[in-house]
Backbone bond lengths (Angstrom), bond angles and torsions (degrees), N, CA, C in turn:
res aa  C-N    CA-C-N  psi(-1)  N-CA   C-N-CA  omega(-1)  CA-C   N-CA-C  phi
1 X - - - 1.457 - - 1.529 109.94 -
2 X 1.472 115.64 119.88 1.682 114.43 165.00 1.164 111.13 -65.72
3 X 1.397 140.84 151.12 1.244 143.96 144.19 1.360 103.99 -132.31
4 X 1.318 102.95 150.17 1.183 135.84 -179.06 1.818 129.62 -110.42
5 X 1.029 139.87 123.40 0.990 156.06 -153.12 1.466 132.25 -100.41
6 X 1.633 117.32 85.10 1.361 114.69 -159.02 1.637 118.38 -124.85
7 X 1.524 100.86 67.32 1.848 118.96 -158.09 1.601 105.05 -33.64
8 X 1.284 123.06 109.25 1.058 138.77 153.14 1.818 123.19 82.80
9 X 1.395 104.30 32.75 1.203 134.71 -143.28 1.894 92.45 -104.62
10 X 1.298 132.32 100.29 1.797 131.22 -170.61 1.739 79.98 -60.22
11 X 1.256 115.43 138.41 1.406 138.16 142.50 1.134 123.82 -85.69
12 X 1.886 118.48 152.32 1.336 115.49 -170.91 1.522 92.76 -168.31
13 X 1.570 113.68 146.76 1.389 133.08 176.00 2.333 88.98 -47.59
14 X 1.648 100.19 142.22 1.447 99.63 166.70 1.681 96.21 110.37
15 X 1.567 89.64 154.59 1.688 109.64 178.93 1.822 110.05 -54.94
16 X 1.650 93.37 112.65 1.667 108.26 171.89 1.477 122.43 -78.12
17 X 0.850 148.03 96.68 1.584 125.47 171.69 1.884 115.15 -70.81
18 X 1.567 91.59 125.59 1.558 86.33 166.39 1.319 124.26 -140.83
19 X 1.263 91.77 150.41 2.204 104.86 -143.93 2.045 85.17 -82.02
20 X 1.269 71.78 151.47 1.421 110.81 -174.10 1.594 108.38 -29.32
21 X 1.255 129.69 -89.41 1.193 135.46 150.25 1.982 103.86 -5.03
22 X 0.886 102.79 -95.89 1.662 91.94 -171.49 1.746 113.38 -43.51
23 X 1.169 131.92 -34.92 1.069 136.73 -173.30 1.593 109.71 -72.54
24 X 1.401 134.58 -8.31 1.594 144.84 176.10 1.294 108.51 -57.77
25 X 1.545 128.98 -42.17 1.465 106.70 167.41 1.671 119.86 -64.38
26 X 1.169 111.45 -30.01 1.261 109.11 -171.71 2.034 111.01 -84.38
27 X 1.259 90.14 -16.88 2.074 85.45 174.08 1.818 93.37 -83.05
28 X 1.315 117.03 -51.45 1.533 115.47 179.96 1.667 115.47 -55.89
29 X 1.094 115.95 -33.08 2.050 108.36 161.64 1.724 110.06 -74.52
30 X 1.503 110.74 -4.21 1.632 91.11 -175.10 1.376 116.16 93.81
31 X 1.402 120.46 -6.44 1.595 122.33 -162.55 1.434 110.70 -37.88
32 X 1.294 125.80 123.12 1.740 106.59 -177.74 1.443 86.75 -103.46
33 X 1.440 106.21 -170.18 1.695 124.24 -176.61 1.445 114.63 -90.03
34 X 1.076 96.09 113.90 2.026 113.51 -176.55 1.395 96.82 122.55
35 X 1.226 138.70 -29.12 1.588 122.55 -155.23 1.542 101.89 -82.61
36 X 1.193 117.16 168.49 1.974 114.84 -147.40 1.682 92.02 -108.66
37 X 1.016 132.67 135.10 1.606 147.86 148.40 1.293 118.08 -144.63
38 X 1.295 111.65 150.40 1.370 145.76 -157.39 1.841 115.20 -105.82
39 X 1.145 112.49 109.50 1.485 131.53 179.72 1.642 121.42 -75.88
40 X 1.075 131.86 69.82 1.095 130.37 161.56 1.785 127.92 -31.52
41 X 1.562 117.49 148.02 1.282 100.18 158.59 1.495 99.49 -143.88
42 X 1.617 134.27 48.29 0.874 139.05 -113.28 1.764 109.98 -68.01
43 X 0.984 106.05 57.07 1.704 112.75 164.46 1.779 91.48 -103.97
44 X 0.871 142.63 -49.17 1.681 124.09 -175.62 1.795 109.00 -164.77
45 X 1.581 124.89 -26.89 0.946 107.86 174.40 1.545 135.37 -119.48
46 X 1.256 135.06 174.56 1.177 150.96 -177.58 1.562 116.88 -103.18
47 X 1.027 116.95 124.72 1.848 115.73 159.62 1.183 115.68 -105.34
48 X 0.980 147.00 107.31 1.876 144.35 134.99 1.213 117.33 -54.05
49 X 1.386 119.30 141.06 1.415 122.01 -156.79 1.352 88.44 168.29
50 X 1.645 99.02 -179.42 1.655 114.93 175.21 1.665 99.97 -136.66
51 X 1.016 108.73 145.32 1.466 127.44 161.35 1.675 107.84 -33.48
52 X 1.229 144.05 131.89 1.180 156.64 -146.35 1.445 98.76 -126.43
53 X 1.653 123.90 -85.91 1.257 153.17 -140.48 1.436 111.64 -140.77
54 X 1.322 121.47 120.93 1.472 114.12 158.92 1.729 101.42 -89.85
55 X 1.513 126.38 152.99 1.615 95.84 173.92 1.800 94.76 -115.99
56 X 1.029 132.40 -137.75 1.400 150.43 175.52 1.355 129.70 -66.33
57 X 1.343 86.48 -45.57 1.703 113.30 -159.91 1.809 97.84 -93.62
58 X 0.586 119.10 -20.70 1.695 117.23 174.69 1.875 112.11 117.69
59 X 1.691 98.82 0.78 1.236 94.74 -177.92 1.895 117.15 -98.92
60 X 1.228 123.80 -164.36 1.683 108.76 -178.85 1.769 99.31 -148.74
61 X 0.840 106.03 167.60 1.883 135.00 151.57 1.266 124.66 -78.02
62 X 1.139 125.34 123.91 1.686 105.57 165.66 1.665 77.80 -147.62
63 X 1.463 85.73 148.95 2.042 131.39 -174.46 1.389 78.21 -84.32
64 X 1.881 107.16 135.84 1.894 94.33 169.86 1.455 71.75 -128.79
65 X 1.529 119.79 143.64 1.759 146.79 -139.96 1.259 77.45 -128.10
66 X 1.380 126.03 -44.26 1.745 136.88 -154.61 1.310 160.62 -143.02
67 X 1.353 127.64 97.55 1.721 84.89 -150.22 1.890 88.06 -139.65
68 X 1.821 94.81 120.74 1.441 120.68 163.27 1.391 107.13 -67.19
69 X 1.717 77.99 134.77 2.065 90.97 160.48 1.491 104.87 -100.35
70 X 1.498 123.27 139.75 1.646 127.55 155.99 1.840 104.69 70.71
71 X 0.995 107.62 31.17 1.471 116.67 176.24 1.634 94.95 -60.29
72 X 1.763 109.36 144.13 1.687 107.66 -164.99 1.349 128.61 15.13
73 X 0.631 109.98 55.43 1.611 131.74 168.12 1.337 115.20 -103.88
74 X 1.860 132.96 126.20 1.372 110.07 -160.61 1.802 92.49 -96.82
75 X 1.157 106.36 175.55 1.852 122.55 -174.32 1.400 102.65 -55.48
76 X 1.328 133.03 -61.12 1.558 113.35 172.47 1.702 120.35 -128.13
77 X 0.959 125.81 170.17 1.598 107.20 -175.22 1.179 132.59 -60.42
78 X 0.733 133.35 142.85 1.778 166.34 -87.89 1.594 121.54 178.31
79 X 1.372 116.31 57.68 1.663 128.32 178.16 1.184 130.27 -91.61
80 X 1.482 125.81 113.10 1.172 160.25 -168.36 1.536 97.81 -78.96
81 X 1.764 119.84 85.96 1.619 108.86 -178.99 1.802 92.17 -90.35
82 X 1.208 131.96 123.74 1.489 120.89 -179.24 1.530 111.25 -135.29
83 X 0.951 131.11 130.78 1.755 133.76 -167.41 1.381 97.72 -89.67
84 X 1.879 86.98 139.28 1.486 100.01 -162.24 1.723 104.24 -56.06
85 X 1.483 114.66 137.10 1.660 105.33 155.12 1.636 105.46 -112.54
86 X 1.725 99.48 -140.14 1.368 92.76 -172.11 1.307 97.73 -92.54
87 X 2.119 105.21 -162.12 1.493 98.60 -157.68 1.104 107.10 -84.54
88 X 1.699 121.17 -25.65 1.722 99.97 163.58 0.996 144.15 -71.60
89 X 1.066 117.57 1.25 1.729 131.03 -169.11 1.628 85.46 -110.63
90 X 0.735 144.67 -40.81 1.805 129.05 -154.75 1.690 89.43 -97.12
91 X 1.050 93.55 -25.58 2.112 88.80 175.63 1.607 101.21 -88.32
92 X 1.134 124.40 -27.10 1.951 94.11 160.91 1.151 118.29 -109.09
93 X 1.249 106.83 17.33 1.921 104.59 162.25 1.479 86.93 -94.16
94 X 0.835 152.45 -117.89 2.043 141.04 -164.18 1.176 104.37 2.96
95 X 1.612 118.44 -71.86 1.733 107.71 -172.50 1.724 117.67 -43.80
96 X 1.768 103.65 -50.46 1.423 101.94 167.17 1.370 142.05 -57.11
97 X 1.631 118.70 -41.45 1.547 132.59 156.29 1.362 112.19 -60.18
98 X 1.526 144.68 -8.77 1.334 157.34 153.33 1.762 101.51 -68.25
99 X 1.219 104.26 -55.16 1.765 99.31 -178.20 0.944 110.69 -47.25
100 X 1.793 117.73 -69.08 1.227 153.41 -170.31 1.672 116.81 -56.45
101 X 1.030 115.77 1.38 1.660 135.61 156.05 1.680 105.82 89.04
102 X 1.644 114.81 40.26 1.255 82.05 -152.56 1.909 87.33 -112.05
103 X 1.542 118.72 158.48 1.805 110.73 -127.38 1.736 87.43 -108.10
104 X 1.488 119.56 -32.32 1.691 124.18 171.31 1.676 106.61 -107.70
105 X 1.055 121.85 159.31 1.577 134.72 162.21 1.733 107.62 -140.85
106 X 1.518 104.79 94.80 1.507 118.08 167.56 1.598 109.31 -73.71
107 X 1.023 126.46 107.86 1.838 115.39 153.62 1.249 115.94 -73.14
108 X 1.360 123.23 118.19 1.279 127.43 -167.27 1.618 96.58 -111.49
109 X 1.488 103.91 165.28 1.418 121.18 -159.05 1.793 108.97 -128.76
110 X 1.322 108.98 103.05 1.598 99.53 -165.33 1.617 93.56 -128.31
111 X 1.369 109.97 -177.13 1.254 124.59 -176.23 1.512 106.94 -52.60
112 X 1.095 142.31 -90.68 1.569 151.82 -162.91 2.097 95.11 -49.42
113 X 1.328 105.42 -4.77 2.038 86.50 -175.98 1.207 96.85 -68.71
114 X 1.242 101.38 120.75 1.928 101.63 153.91 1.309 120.51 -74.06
115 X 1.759 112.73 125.84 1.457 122.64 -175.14 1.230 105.79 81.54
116 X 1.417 97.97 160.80 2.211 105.17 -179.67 1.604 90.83 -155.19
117 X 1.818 126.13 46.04 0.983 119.59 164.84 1.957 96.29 -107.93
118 X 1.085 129.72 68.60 1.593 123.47 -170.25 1.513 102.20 -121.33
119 X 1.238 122.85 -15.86 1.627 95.00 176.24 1.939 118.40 -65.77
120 X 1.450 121.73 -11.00 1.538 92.54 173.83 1.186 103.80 -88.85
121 X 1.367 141.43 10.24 1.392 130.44 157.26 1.430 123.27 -69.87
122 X 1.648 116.17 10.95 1.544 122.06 -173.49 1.375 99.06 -75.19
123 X 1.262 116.47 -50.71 1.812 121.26 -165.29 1.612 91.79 -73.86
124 X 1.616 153.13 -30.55 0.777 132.23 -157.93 2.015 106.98 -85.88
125 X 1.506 97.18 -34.21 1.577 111.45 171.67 1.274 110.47 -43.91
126 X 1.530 100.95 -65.06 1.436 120.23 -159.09 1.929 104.19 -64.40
127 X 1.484 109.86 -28.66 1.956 80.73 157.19 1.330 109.73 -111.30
128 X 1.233 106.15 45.99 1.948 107.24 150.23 1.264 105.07 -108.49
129 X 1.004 130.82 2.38 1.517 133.00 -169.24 1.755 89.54 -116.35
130 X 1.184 117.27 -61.79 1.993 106.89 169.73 1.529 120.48 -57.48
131 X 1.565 108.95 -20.19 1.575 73.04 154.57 1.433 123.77 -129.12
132 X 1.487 108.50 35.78 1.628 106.04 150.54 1.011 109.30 -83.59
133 X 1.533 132.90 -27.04 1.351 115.73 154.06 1.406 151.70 -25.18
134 X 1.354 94.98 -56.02 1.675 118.55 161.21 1.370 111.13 -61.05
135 X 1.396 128.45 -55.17 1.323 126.65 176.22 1.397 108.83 -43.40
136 X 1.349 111.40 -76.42 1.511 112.51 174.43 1.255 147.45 -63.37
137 X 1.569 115.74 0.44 1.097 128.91 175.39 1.606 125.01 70.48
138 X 1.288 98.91 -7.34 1.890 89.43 171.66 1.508 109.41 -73.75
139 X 1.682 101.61 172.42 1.656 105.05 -149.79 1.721 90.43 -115.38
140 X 1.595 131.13 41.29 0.956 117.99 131.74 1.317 121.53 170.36
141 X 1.453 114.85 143.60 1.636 125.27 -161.45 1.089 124.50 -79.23
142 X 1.172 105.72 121.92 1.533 133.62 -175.50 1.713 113.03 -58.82
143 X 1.076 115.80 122.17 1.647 128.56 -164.11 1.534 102.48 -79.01
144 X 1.212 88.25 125.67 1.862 96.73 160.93 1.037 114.56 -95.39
145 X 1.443 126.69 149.75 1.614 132.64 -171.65 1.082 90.46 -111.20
146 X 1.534 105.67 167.03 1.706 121.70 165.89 1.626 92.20 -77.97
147 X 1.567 109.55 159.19 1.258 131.50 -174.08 1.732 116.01 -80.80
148 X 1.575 106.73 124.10 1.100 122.39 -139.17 1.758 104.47 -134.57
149 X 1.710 106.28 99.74 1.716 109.89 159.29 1.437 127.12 -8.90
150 X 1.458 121.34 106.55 1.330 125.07 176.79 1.196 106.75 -25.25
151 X 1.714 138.03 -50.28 1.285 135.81 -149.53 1.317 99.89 -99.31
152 X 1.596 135.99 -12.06 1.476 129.19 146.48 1.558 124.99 -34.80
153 X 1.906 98.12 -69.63 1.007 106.34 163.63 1.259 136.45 -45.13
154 X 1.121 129.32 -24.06 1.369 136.39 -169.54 1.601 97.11 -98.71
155 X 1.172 125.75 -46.94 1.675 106.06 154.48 1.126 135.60 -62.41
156 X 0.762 138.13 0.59 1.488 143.37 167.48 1.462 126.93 -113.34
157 X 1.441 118.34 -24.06 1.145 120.25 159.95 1.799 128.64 -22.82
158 X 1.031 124.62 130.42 1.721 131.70 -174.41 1.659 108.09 -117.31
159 X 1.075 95.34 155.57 1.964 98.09 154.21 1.413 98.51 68.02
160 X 1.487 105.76 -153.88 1.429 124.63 -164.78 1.600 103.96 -81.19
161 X 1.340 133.27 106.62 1.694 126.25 172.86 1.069 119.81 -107.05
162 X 1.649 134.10 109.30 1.123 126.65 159.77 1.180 125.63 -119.09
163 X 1.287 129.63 163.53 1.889 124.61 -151.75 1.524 86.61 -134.58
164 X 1.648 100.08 139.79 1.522 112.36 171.58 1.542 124.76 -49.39
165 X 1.395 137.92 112.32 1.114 94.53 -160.98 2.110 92.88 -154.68
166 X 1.203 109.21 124.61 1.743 91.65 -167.81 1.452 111.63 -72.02
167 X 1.188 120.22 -8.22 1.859 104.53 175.03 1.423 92.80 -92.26
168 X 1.442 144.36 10.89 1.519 129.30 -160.94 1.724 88.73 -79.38
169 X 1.437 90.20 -175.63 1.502 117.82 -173.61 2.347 104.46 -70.43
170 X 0.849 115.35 -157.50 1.883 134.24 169.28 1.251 100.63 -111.61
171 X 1.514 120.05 160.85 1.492 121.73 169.85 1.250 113.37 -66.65
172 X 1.464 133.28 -17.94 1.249 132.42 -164.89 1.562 91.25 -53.70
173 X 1.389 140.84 -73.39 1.160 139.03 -154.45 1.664 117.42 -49.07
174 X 1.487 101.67 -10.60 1.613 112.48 168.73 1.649 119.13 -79.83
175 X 1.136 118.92 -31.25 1.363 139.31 -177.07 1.449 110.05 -43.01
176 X 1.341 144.64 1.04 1.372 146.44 -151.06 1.262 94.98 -137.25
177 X 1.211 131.52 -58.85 1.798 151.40 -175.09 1.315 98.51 -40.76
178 X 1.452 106.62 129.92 1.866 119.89 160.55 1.724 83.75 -131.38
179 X 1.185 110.39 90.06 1.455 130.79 166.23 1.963 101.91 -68.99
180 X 1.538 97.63 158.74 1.261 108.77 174.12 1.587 114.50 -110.26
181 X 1.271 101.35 -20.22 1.861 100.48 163.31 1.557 90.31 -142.35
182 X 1.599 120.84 -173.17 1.101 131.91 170.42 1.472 108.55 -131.86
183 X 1.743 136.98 149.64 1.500 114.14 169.16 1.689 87.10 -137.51
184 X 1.052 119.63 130.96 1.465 122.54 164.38 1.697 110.15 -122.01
185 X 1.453 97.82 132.14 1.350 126.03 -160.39 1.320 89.83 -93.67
186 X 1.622 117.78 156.95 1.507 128.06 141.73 1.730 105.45 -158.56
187 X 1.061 105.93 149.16 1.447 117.61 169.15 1.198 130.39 -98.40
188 X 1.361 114.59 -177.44 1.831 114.25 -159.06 1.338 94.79 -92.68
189 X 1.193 107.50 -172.34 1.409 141.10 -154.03 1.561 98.90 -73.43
190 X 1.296 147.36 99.34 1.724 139.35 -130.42 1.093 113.36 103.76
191 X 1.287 123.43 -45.74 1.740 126.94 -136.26 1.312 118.78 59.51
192 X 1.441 98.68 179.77 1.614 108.83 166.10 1.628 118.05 -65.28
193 X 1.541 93.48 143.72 1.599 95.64 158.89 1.334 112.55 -54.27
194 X 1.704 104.72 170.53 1.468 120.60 -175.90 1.913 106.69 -82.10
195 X 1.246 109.36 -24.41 1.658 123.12 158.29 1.497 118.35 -60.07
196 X 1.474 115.41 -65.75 1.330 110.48 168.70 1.398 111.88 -73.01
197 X 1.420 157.58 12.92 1.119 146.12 151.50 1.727 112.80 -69.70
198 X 1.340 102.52 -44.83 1.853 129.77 171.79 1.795 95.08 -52.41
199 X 1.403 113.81 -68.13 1.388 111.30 -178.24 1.757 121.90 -49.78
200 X 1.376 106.71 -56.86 1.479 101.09 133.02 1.392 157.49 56.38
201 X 0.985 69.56 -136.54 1.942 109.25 166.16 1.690 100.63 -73.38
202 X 1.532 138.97 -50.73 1.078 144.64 155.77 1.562 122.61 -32.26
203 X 0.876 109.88 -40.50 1.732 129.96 172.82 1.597 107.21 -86.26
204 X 0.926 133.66 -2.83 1.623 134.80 148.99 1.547 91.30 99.63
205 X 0.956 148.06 18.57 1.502 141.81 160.00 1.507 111.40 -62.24
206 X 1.327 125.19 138.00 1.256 127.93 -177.23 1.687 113.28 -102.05
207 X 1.252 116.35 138.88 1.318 105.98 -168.53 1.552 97.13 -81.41
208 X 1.384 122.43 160.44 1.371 134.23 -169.03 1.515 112.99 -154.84
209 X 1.325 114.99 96.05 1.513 145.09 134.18 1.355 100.98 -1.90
210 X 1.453 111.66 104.87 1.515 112.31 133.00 0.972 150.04 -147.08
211 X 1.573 107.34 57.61 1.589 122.35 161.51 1.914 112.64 124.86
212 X 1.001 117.39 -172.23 1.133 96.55 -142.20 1.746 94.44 -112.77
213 X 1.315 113.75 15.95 1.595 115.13 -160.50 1.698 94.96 -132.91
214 X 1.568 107.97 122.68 1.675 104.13 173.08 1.183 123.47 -63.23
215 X 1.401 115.37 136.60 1.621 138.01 -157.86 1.489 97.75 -116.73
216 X 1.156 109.99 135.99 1.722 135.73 159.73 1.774 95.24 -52.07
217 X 0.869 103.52 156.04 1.622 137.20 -179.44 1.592 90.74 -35.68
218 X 1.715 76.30 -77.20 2.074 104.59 -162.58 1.691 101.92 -68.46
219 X 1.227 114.70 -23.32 1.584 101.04 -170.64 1.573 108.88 -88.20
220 X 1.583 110.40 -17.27 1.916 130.70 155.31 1.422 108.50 -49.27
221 X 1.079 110.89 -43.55 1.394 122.59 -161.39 1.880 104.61 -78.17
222 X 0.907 120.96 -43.25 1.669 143.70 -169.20 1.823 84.29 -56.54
223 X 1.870 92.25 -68.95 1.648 112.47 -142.49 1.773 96.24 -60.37
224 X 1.422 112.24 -24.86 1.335 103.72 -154.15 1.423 108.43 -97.10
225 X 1.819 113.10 -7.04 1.565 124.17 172.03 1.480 103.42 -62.99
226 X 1.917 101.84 -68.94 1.259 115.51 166.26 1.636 130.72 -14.68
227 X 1.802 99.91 -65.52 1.697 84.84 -173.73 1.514 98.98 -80.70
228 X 1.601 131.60 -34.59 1.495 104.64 -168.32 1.585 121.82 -58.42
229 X 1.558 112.46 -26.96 1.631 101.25 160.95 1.155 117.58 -81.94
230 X 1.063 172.75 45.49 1.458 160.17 -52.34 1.448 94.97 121.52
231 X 1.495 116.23 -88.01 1.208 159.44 166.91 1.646 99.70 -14.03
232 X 1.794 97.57 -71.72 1.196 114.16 168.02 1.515 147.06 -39.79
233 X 1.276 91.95 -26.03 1.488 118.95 -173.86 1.397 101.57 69.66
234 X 1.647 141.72 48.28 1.052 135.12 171.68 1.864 107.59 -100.19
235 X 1.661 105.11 4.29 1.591 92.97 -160.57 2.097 76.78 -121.17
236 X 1.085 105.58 30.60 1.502 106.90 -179.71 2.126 93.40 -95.46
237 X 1.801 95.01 124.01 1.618 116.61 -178.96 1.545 93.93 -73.37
């Protein structure tokens, strides 16, 4: 499926025009006229439709047949607290927590981060996260924050919190919870200190088990979105 990408753009059943620039994935797949793609505007909705018109100018038409609200989107929010790593690893932990439905991405700042020059990496996150969007087709992108003191985070935290953690509990103990947000923690490359684990655990985060083989930062980060909706019964067909 092509989709196409039209930031913050109200959708509506009826002929779309889309300007040139947004329309480049779809001349670079070949899109001919009639074949079906999907218009994003990734604040909440989806269009289905087919390509209409190529015109002159490099821009197109597309017929929208349809348009979803909150397509993969999980039931309430869904925060990715993850300690800054480096730039490849923190750029496919976003693309992945973008797959994985998850609705904020805080980079948090703890003892073991190497460096504390990371806020101009916000604008670079934030379109790795718009276009796993597009890849994946949910109908809307998950916000990156500027990078934010472990002990911020831990005040402000809401809802259900649990932190990656290998002595923590199994998901089973999640299985009961109809949470009103979710925040899942993970730490950098070390982990947390034995202080900030205490701080923590103090802040009502639950430690959370996952599995019995050491995990990379970002690949902690994936496993532990995964089972808490899982857990949840939010990935139930």
């Amino acid at each position: 499926m092509t989709r196409l990408v039209l930031s913050g753009w109200p959708l509506q059943v009826g002929t779309l025009h889309i300007p040139k620039e947004a329309a480049h994935h779809a001349r670079v797949n070949r899109v001919a006229v009639g074949e079906p793609v999907e218009v994003l505007n990734l604040v909440g909705q989806v269009g289905e439709g087919y390509l209409a018109t190529w015109n002159p100018d490099g821009s197109c038409q597309v017929r929208v047949e349809r348009v979803l609200a909150g397509r993969g989107e999980p039931p309430v929010p869904l925060v990715l607290a993850l300690a800054v790593l480096h730039t490849q690893a923190f750029d496919w932990a976003v693309e992945k927590a973008t797959e994985l439905g998850a609705t904020e991405i805080r980079p948090v700042l703890s003892a073991r981060v190497q460096g504390r020059h990371h806020q101009e990496r916000v604008r670079r996150w934030q379109r790795v996260a718009a276009a796993a969007v597009a890849q994946c087709g949910r109908s809307r992108c998950p916000q990156v924050l500027a990078p934010q003191e472990l002990k911020e985070l831990l005040a402000t935290a809401q809802g259900l919190r649990v932190v990656a953690d290998p002595s923590g509990q199994g998901v089973e103990s999640l299985r009961v919870l109809e949470p009103e947000a979710v925040v899942v923690l993970v730490g950098p490359e070390g982990g947390f200190t034995s202080a900030e684990l205490d701080a923590i655990g103090r802040s009502g985060f639950q430690p959370l088990y996952l599995g019995p083989r050491t995990l990379r930062a970002e690949t902690a980060a994936a496993a532990a979105l995964s089972l808490v909706q899982a857990a949840l019964g939010w990935w139930t067909k």
